[in-house]
LOLUMMAR-56276 format. One record per residue (C-alpha): residue number from 1; x, y negated, z. Coordinates in nm, 3 decimals. Layout:
LOLUMMAR-56276
{pos NUM&x X&y Y&z Z};
...
end
This chain:
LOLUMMAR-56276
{pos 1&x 0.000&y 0.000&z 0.000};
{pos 2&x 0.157&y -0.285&z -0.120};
{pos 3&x 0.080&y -0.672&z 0.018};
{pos 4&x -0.033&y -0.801&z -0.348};
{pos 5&x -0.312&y -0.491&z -0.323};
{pos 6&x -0.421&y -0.519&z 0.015};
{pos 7&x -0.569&y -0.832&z 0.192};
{pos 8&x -0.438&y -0.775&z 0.589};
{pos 9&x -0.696&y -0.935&z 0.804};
{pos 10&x -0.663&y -0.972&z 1.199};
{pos 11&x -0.895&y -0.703&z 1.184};
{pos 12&x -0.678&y -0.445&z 0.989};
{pos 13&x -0.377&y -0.535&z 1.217};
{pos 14&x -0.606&y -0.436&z 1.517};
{pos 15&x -0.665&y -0.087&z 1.351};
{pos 16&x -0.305&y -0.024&z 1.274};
{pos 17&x -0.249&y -0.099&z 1.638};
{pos 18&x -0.521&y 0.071&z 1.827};
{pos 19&x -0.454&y 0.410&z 1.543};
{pos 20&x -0.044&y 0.369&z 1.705};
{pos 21&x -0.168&y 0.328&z 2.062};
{pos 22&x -0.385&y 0.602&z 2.066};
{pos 23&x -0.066&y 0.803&z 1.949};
{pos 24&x 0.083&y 0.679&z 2.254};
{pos 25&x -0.188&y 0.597&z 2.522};
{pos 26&x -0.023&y 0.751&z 2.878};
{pos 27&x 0.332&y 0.792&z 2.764};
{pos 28&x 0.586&y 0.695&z 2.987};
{pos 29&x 0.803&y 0.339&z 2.843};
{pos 30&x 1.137&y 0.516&z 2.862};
{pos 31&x 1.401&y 0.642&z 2.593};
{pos 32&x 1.176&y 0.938&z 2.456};
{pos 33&x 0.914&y 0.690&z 2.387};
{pos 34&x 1.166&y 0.499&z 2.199};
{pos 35&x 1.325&y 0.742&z 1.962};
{pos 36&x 0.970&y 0.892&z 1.943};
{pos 37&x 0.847&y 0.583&z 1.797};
{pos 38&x 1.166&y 0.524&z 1.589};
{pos 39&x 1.144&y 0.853&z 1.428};
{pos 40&x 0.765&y 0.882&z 1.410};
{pos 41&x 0.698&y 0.481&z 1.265};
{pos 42&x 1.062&y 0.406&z 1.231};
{pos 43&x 1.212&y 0.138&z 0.950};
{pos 44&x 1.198&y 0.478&z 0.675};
{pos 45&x 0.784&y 0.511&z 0.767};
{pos 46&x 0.493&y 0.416&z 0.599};
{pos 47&x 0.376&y 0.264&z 0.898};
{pos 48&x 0.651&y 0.049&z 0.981};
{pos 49&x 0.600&y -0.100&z 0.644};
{pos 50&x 0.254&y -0.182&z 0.690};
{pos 51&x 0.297&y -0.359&z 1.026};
{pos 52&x 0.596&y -0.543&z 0.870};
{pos 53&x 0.318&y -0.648&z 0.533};
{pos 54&x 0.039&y -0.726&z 0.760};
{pos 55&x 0.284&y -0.982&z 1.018};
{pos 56&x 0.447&y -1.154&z 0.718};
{pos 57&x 0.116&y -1.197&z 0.597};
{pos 58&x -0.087&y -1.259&z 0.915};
{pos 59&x 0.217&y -1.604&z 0.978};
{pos 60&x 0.195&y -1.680&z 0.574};
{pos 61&x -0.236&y -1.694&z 0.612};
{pos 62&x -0.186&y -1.852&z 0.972};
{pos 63&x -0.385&y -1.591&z 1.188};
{pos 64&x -0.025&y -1.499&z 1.369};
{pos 65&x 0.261&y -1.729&z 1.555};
{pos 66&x -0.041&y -2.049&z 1.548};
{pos 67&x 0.166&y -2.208&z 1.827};
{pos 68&x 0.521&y -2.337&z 1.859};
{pos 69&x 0.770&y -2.390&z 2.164};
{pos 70&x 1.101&y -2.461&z 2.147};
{pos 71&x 1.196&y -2.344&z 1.804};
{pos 72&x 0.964&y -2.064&z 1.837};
{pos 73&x 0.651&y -1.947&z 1.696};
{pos 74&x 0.420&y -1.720&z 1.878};
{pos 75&x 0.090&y -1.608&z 1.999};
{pos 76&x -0.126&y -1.355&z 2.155};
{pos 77&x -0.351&y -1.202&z 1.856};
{pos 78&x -0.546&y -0.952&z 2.133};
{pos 79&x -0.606&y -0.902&z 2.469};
{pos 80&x -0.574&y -0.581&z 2.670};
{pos 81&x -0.889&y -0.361&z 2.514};
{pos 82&x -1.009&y -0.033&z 2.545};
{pos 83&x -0.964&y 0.026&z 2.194};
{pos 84&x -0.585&y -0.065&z 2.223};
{pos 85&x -0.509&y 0.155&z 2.512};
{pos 86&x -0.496&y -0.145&z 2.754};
{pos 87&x -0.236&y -0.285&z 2.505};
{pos 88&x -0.214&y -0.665&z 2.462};
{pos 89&x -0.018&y -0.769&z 2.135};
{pos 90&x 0.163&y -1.101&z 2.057};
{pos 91&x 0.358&y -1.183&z 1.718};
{pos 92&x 0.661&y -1.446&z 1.740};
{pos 93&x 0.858&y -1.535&z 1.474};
{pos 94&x 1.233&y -1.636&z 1.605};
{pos 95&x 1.545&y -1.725&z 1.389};
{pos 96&x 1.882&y -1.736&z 1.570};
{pos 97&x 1.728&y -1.845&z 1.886};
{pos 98&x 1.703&y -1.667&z 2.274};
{pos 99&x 1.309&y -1.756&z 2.433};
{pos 100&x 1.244&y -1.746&z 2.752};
{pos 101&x 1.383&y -1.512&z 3.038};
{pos 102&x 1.083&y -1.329&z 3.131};
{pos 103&x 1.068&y -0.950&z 3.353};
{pos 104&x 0.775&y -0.659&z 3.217};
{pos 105&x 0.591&y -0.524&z 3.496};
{pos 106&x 0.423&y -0.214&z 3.324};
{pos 107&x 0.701&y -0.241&z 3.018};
{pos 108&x 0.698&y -0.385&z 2.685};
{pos 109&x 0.693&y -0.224&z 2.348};
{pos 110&x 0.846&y -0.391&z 2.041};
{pos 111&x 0.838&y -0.383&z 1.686};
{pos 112&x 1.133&y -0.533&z 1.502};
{pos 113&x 1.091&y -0.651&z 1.203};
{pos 114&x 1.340&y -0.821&z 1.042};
{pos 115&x 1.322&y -1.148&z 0.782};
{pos 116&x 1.685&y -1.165&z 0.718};
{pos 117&x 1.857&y -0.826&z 0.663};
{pos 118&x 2.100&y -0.834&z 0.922};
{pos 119&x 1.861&y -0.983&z 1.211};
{pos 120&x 1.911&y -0.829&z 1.571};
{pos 121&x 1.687&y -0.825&z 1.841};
{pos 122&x 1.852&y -0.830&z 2.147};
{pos 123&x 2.110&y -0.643&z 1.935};
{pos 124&x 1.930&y -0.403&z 1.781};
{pos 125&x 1.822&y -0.389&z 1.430};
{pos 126&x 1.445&y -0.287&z 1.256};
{pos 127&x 1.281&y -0.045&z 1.381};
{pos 128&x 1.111&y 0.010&z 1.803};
{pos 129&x 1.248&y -0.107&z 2.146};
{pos 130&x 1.104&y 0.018&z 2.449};
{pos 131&x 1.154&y -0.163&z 2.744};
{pos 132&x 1.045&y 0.021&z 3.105};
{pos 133&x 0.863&y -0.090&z 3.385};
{pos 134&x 1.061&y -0.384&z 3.588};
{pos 135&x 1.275&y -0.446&z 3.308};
{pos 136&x 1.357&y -0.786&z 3.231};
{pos 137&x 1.511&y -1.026&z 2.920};
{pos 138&x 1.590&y -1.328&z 2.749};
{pos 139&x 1.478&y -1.232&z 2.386};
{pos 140&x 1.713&y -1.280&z 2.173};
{pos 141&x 1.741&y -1.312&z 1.769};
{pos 142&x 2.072&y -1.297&z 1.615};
{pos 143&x 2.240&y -1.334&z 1.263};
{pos 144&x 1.897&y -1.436&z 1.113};
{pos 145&x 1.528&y -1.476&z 1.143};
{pos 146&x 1.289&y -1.156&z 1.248};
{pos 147&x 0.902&y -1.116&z 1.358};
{pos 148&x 0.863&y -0.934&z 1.683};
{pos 149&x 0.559&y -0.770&z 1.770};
{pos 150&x 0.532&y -0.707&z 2.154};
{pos 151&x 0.306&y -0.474&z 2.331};
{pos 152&x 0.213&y -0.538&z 2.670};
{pos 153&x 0.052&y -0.269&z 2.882};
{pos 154&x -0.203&y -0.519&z 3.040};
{pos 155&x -0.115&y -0.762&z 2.893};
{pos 156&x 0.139&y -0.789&z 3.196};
{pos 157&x 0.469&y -1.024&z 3.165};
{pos 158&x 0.586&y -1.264&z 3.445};
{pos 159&x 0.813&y -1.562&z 3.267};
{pos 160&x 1.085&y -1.665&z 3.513};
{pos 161&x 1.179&y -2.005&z 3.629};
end
């Protein structure tokens, strides 16, 4: 499926997500959720290519990133829901930039997807980075420009001062 052929909607993104969070609904956020994910809906996957089509398009129609804060774009596109396992999801769009330090309570799950081929996310390059409970970050986009989708079990993140 190919952008020019499909129209991705906020709606369609929401199915893509709630179809991947059913896959993982109850899984610990460790390592083997991690290289699950990277193997399962890794850079190489049909899947990965979709989510990648449907965030460049959801920032080109702006339905994703509609606010901006020091040099970065984000936003929250859904709320914790039933249908997304008690997932939230947020989109930003960063380019050489590190946001703001902030710890995951219940864990975060993210979707790199670089702009620029050689864009890192906190060093590491497209494809999933799971993040445990308690962990904590500065996010941080090197050697280009990438869209990182987060999910938030909850919706849960506590920014630090």
């Amino acid at each position: 499926m190919d952008a020019a052929s499909h129209t991705f909607t906020p709606e369609s993104l929401r199915v893509m997500v709630a179809d991947l969070a059913a896959r993982i609904a109850g899984r610990p956020l460790d390592a083997a959720l991690d290289n699950w994910l990277n193997t399962e809906a890794g850079p190489a996957s049909p899947a990965y290519g979709q989510f990648k089509q449907a965030c460049e398009a959801g920032v080109a129609a702006g339905w994703l990133c509609q606010r901006e804060g020091g040099g970065i774009r984000y936003g929250r596109i859904f709320k914790p829901a039933d249908d997304l396992h008690g997932f939230s999801v947020d989109v930003v769009d960063m380019a050489d930039i590190a946001g703001p330090h902030h710890v995951h309570p219940r864990g975060e799950i993210d979707l790199v997807m670089p702009l620029s081929p050689d864009a890192r996310f906190d060093g590491r390059p497209a494809g999933w980075v799971v993040m445990p409970p308690g962990s904590a970050h500065r996010p941080t986009v090197t050697q280009g420009r990438a869209l990182v989708l987060y999910l938030l079990p909850q919706g849960a993140i506590e920014f630090t001062r």
